[in-house]
PyMOL Python script that loads the backbone (N, CA, C, O; Angstrom):
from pymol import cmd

cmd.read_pdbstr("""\
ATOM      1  N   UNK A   1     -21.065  44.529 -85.513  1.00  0.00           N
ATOM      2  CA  UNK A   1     -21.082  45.963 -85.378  1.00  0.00           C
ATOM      3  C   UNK A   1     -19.975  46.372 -84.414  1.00  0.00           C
ATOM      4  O   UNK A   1     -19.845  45.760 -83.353  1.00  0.00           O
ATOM      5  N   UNK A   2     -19.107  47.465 -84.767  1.00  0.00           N
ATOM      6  CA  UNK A   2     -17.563  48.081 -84.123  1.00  0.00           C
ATOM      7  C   UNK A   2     -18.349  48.760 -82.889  1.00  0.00           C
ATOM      8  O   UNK A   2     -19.156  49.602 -83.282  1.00  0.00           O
ATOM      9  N   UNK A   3     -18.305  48.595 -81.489  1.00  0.00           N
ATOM     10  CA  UNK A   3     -18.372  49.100 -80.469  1.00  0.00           C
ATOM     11  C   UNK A   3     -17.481  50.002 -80.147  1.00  0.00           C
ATOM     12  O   UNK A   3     -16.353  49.534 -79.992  1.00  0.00           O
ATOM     13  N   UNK A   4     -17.596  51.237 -79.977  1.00  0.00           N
ATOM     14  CA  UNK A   4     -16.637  52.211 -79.510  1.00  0.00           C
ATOM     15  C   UNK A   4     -15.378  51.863 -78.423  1.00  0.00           C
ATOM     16  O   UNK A   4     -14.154  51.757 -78.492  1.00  0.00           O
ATOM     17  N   UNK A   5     -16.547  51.737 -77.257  1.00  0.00           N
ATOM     18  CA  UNK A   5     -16.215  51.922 -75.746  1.00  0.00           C
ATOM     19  C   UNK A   5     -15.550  49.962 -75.488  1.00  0.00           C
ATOM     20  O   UNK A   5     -15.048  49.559 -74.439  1.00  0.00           O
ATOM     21  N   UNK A   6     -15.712  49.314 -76.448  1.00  0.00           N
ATOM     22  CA  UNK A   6     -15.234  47.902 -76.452  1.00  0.00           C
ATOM     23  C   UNK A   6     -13.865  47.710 -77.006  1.00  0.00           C
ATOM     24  O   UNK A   6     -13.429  48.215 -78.041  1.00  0.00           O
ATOM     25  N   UNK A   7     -13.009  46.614 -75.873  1.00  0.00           N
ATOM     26  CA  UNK A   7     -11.658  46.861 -76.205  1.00  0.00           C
ATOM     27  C   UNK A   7     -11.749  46.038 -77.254  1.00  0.00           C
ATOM     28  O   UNK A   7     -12.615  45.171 -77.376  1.00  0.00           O
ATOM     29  N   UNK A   8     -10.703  46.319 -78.189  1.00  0.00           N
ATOM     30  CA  UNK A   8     -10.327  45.275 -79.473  1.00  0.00           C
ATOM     31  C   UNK A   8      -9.451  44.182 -79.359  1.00  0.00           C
ATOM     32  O   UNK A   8      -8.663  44.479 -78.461  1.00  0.00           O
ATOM     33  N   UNK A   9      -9.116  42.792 -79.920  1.00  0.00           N
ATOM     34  CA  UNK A   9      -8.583  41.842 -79.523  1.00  0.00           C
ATOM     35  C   UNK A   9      -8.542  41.260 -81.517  1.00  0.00           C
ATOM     36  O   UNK A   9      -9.452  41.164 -82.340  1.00  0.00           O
ATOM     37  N   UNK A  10      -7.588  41.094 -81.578  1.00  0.00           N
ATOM     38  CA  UNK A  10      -7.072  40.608 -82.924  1.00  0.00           C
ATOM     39  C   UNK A  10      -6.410  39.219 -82.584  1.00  0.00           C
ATOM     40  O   UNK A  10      -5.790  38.937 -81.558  1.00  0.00           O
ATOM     41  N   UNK A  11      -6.660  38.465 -83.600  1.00  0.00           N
ATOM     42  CA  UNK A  11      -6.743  37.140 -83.296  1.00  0.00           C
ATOM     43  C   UNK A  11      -6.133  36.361 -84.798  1.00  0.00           C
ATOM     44  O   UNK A  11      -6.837  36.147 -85.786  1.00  0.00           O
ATOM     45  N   UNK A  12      -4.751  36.036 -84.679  1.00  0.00           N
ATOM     46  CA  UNK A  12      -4.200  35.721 -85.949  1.00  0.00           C
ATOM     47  C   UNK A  12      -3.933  34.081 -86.061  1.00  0.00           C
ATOM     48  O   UNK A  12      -3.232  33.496 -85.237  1.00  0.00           O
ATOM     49  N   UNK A  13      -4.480  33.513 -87.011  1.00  0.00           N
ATOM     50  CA  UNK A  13      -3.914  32.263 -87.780  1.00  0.00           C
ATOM     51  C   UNK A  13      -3.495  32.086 -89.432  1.00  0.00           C
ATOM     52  O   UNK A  13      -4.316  32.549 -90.224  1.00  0.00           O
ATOM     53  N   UNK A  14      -2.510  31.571 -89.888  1.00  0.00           N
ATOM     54  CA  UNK A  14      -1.833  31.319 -90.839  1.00  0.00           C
ATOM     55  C   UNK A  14      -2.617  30.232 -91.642  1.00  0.00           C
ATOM     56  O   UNK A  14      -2.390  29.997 -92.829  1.00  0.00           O
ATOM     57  N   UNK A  15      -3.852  29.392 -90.657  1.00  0.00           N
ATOM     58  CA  UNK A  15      -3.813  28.077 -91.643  1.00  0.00           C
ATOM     59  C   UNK A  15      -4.700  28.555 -91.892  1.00  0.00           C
ATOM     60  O   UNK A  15      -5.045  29.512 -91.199  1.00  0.00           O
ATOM     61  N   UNK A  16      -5.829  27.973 -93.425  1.00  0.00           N
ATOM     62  CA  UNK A  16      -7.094  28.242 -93.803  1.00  0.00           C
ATOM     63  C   UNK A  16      -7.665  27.321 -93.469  1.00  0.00           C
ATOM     64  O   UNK A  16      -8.867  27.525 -93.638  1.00  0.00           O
ATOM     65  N   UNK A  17      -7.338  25.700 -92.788  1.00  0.00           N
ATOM     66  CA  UNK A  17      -8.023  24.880 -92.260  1.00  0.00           C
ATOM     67  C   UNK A  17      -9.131  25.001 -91.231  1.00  0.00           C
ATOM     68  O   UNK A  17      -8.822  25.888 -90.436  1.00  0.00           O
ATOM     69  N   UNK A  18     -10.357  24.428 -90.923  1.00  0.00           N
ATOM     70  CA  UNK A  18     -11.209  25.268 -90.207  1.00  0.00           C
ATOM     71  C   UNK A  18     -10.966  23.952 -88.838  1.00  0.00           C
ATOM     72  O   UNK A  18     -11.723  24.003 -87.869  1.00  0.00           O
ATOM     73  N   UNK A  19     -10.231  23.211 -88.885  1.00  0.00           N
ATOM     74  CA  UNK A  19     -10.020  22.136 -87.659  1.00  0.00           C
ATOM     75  C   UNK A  19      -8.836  23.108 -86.419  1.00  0.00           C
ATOM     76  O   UNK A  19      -8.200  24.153 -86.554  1.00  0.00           O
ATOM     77  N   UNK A  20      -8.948  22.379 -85.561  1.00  0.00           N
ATOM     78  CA  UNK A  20      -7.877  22.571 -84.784  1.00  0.00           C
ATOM     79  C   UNK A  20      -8.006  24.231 -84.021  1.00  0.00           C
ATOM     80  O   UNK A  20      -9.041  24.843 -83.755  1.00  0.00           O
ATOM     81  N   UNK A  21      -6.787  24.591 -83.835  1.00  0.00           N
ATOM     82  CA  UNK A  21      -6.449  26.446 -83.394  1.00  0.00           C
ATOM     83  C   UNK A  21      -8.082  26.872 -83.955  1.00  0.00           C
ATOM     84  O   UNK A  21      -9.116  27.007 -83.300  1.00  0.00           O
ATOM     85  N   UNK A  22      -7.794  27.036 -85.633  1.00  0.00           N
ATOM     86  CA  UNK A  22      -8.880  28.006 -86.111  1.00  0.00           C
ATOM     87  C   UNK A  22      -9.979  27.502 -85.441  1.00  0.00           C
ATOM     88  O   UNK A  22     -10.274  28.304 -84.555  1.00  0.00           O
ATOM     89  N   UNK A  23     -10.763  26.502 -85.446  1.00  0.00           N
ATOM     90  CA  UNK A  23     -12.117  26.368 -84.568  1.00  0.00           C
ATOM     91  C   UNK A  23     -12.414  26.981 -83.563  1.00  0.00           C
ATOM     92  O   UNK A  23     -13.456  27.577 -83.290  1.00  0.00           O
ATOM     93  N   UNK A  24     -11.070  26.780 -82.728  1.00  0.00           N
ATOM     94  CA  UNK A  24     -11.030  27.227 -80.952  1.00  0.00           C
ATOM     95  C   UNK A  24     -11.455  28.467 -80.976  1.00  0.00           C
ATOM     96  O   UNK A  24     -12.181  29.007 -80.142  1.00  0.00           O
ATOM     97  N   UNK A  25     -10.732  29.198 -82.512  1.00  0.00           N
ATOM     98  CA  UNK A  25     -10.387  30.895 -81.944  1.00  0.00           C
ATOM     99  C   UNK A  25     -11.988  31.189 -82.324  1.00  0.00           C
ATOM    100  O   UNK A  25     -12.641  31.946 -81.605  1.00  0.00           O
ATOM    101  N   UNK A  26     -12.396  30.748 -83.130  1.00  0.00           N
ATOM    102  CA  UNK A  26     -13.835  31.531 -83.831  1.00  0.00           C
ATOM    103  C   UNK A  26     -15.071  31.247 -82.084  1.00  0.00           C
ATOM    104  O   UNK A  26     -15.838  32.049 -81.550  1.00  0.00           O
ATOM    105  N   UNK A  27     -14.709  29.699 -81.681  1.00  0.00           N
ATOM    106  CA  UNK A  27     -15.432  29.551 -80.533  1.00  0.00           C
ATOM    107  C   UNK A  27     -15.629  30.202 -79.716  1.00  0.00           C
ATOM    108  O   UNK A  27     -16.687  30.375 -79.111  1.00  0.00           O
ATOM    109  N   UNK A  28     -14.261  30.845 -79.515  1.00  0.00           N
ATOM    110  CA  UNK A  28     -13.710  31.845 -78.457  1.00  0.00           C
ATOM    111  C   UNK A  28     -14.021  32.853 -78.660  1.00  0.00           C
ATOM    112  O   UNK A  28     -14.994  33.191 -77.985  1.00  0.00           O
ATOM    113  N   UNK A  29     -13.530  33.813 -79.526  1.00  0.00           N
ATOM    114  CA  UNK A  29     -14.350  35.305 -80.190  1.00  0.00           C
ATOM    115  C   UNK A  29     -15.960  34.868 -80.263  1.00  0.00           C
ATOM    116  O   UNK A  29     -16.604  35.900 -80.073  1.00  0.00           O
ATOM    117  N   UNK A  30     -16.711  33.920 -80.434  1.00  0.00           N
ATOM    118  CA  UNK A  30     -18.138  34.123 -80.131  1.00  0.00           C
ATOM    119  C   UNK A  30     -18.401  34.364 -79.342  1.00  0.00           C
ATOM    120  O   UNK A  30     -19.289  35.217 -79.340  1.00  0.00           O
ATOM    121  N   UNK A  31     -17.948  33.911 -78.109  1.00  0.00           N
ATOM    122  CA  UNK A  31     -18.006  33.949 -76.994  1.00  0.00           C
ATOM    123  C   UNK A  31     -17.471  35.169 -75.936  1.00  0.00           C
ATOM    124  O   UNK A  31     -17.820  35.508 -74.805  1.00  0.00           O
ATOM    125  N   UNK A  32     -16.640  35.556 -76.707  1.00  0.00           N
ATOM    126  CA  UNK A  32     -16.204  37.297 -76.211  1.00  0.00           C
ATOM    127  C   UNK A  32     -16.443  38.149 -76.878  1.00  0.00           C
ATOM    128  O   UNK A  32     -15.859  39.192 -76.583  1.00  0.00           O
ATOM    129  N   UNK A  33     -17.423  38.201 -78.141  1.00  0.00           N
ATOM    130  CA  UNK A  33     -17.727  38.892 -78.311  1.00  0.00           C
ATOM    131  C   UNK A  33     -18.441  39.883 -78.273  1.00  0.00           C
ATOM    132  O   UNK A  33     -18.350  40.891 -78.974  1.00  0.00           O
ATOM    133  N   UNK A  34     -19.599  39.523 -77.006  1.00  0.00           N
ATOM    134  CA  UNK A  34     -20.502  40.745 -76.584  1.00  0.00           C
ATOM    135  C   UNK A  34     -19.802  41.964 -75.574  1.00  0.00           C
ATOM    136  O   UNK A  34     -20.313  43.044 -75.276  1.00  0.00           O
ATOM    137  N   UNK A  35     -18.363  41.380 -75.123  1.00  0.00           N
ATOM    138  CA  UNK A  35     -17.571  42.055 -74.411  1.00  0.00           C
ATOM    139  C   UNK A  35     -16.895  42.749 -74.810  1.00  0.00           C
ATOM    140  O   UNK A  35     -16.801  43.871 -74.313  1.00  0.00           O
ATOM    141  N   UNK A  36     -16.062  42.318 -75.995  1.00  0.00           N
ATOM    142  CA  UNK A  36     -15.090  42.910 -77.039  1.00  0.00           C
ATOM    143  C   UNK A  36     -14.936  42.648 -78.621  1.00  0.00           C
ATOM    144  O   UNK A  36     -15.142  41.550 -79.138  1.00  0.00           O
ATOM    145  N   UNK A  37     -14.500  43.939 -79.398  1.00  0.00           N
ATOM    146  CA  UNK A  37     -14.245  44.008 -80.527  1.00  0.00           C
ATOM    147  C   UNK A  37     -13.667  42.768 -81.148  1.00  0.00           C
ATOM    148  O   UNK A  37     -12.455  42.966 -81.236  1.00  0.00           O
ATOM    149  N   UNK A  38     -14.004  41.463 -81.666  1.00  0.00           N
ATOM    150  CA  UNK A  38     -12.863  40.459 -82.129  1.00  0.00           C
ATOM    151  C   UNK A  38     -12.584  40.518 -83.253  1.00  0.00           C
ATOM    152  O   UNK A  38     -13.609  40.523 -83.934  1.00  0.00           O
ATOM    153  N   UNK A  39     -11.457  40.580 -83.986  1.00  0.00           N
ATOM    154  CA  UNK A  39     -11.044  40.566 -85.372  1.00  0.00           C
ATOM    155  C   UNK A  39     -10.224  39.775 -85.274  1.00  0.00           C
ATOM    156  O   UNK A  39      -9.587  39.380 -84.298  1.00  0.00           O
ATOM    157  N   UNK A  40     -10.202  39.341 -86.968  1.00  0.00           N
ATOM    158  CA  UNK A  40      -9.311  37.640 -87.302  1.00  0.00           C
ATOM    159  C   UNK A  40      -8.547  38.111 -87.758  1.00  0.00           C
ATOM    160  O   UNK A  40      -8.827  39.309 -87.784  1.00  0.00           O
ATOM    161  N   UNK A  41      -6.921  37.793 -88.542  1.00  0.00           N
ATOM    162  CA  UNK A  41      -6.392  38.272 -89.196  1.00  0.00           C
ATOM    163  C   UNK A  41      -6.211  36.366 -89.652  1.00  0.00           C
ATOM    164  O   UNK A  41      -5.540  35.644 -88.915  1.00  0.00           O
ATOM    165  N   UNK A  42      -6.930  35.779 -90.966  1.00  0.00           N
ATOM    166  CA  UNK A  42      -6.601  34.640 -91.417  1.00  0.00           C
ATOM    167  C   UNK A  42      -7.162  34.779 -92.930  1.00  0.00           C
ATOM    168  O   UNK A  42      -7.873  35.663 -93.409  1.00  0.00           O
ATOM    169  N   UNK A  43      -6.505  33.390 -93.644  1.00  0.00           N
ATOM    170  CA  UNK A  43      -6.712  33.469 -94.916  1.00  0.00           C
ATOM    171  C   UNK A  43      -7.888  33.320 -95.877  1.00  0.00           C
ATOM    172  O   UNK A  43      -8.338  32.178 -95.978  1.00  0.00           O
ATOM    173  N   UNK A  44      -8.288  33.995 -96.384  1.00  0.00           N
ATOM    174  CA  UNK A  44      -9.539  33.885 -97.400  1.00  0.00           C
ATOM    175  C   UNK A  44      -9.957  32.070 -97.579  1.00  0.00           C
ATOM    176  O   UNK A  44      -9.417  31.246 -98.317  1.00  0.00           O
ATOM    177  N   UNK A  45     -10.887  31.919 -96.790  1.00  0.00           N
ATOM    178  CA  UNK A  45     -11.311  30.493 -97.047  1.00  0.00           C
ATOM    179  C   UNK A  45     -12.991  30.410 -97.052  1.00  0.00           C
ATOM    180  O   UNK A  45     -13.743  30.848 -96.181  1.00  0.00           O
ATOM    181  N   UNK A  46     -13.212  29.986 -97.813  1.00  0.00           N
ATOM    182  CA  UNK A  46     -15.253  29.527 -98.018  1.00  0.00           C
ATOM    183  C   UNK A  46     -15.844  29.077 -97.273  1.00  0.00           C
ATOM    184  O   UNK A  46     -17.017  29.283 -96.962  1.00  0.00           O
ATOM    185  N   UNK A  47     -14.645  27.963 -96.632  1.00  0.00           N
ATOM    186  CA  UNK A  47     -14.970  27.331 -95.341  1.00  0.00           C
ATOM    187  C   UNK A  47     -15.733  28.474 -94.006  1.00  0.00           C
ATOM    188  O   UNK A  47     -16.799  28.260 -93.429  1.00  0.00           O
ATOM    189  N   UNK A  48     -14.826  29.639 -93.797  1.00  0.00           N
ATOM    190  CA  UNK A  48     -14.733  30.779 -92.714  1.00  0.00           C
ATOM    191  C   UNK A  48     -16.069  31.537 -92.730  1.00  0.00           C
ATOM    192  O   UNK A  48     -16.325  32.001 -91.618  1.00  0.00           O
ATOM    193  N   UNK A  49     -16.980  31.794 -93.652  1.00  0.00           N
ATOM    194  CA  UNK A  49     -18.245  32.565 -94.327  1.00  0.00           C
ATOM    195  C   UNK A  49     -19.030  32.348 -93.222  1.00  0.00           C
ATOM    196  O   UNK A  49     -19.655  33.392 -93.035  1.00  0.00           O
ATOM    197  N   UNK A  50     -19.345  31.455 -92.319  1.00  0.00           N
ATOM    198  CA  UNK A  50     -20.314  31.174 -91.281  1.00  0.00           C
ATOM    199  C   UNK A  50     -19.957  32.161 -90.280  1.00  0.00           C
ATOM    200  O   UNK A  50     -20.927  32.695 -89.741  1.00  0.00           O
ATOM    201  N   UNK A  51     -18.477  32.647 -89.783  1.00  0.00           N
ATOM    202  CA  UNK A  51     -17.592  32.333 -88.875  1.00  0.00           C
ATOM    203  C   UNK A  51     -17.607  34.446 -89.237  1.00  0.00           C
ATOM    204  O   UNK A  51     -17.849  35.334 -88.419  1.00  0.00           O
ATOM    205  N   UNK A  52     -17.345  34.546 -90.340  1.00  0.00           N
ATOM    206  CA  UNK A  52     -16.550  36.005 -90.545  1.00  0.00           C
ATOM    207  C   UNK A  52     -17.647  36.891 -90.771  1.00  0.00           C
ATOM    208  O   UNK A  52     -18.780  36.465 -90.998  1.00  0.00           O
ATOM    209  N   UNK A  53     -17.421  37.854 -90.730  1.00  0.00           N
ATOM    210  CA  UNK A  53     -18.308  39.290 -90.861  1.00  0.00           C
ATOM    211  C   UNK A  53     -17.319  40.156 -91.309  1.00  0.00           C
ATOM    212  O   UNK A  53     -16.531  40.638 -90.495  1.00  0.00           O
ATOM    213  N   UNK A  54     -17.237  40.477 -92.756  1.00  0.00           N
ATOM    214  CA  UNK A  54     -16.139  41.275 -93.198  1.00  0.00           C
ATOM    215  C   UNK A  54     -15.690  42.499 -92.967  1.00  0.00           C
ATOM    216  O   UNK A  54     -14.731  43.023 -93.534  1.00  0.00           O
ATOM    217  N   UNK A  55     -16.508  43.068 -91.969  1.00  0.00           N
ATOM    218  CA  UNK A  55     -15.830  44.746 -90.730  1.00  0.00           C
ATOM    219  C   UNK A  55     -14.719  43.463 -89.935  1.00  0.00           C
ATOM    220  O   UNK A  55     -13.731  43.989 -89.424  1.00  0.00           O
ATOM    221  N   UNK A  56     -14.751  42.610 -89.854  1.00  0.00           N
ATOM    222  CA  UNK A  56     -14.227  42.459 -88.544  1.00  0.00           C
ATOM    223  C   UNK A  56     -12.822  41.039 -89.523  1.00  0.00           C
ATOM    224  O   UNK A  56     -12.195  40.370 -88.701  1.00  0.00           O
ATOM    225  N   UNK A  57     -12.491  40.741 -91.009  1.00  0.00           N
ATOM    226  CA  UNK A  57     -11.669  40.138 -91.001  1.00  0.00           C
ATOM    227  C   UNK A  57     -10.695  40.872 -91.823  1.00  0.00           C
ATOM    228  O   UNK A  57     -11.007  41.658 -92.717  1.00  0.00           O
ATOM    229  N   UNK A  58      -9.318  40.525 -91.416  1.00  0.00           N
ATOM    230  CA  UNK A  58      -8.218  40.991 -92.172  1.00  0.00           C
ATOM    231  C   UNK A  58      -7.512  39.964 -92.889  1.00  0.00           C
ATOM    232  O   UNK A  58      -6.864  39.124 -92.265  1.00  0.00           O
ATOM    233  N   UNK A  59      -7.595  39.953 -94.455  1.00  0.00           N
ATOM    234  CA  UNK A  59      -7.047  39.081 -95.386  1.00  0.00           C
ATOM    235  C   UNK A  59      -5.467  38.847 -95.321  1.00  0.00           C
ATOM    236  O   UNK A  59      -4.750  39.546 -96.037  1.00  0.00           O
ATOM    237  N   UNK A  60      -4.889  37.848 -94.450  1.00  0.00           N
ATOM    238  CA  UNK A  60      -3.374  37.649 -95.057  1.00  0.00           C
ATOM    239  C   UNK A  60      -2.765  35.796 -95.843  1.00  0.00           C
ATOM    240  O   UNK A  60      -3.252  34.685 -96.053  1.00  0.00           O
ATOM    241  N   UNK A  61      -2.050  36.190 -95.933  1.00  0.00           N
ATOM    242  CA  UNK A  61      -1.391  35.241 -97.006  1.00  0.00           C
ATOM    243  C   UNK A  61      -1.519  34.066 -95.843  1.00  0.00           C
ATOM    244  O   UNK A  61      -1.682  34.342 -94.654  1.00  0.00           O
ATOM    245  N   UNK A  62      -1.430  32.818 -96.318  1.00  0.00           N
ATOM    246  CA  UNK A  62      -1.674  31.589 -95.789  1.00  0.00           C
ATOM    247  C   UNK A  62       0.055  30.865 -95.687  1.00  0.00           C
ATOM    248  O   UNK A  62       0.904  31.032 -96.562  1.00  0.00           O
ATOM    249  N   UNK A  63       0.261  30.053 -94.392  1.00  0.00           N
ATOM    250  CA  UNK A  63       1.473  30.014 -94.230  1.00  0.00           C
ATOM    251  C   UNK A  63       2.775  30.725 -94.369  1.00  0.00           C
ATOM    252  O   UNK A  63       3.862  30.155 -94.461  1.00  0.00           O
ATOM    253  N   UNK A  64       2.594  31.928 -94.376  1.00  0.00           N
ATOM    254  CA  UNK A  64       3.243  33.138 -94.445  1.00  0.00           C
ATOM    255  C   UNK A  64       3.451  34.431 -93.839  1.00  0.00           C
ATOM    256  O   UNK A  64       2.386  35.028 -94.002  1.00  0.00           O
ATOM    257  N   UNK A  65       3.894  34.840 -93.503  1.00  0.00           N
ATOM    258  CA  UNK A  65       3.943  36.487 -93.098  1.00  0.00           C
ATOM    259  C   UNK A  65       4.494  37.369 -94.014  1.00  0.00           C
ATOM    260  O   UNK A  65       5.664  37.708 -93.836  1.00  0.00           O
ATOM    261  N   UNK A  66       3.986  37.729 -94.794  1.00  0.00           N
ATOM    262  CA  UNK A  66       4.448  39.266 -95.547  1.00  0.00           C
ATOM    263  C   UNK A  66       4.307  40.322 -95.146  1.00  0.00           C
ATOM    264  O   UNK A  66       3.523  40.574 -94.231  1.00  0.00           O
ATOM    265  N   UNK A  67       5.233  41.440 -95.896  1.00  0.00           N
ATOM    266  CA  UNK A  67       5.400  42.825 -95.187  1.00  0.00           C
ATOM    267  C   UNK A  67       4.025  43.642 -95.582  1.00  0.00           C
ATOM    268  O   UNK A  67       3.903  44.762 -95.085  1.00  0.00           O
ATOM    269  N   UNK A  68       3.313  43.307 -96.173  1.00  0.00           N
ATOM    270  CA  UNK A  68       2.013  44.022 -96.787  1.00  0.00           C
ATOM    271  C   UNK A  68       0.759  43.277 -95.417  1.00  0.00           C
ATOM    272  O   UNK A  68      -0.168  43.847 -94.841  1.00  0.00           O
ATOM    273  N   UNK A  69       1.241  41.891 -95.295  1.00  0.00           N
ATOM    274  CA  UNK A  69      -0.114  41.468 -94.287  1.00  0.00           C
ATOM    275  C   UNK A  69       0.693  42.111 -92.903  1.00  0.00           C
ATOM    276  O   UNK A  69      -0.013  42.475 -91.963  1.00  0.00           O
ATOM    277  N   UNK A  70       1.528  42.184 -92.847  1.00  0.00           N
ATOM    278  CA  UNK A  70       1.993  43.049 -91.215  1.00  0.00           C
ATOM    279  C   UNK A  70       0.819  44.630 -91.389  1.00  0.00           C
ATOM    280  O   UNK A  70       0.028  45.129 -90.589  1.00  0.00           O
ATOM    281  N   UNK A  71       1.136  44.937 -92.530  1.00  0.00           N
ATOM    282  CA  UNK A  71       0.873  46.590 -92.419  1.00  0.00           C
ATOM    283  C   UNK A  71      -0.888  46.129 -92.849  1.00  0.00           C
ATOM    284  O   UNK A  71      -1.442  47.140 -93.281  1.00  0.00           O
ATOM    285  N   UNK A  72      -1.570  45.265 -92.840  1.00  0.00           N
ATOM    286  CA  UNK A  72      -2.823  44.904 -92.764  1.00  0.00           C
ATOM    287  C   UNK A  72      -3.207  44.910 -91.870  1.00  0.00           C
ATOM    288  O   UNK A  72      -4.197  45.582 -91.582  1.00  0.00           O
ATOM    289  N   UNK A  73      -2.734  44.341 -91.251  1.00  0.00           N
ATOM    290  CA  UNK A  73      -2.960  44.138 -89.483  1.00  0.00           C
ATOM    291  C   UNK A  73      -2.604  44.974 -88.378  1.00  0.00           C
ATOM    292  O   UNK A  73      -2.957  44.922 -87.200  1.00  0.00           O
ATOM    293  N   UNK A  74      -1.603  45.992 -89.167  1.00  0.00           N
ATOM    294  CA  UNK A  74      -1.712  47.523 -88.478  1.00  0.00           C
ATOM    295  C   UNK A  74      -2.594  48.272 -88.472  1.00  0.00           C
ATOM    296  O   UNK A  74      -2.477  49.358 -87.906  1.00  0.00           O
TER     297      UNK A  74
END
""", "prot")
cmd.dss("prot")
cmd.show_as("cartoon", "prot")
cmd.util.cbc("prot")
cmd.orient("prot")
């Protein structure tokens, strides 16, 4: 649930792998999340479903940056 008065913190990875970075960050946003807004900006993976709450993920391309996932994440 989007908290008003809670600052927001966007949190981007490229890989859809759920090892490594991505683990840390989901650990981490659990963990800050009663403080602040966390949103992901990572790639559509089946693996992530435990992890995501779809108010709070932004779909971009995997190993990539495109000009459409920039303006996603705007």
């Amino acid at each position: 649930m989007l908290i008003k008065n809670k600052i927001n913190i966007l949190m981007i990875s490229s890989s859809s792998n759920i090892g490594g970075g991505t683990k840390h960050m989901f650990m981490l946003g659990q963990n800050l999340n009663s403080e602040f807004n966390i949103f992901y900006g990572i790639p559509k993976n089946l693996n992530f479903e435990n992890y995501l709450d779809n108010n709070f993920h932004i779909e971009i391309s995997e190993r990539k940056l495109s000009f459409i996932d920039i303006l996603r994440l705007v």
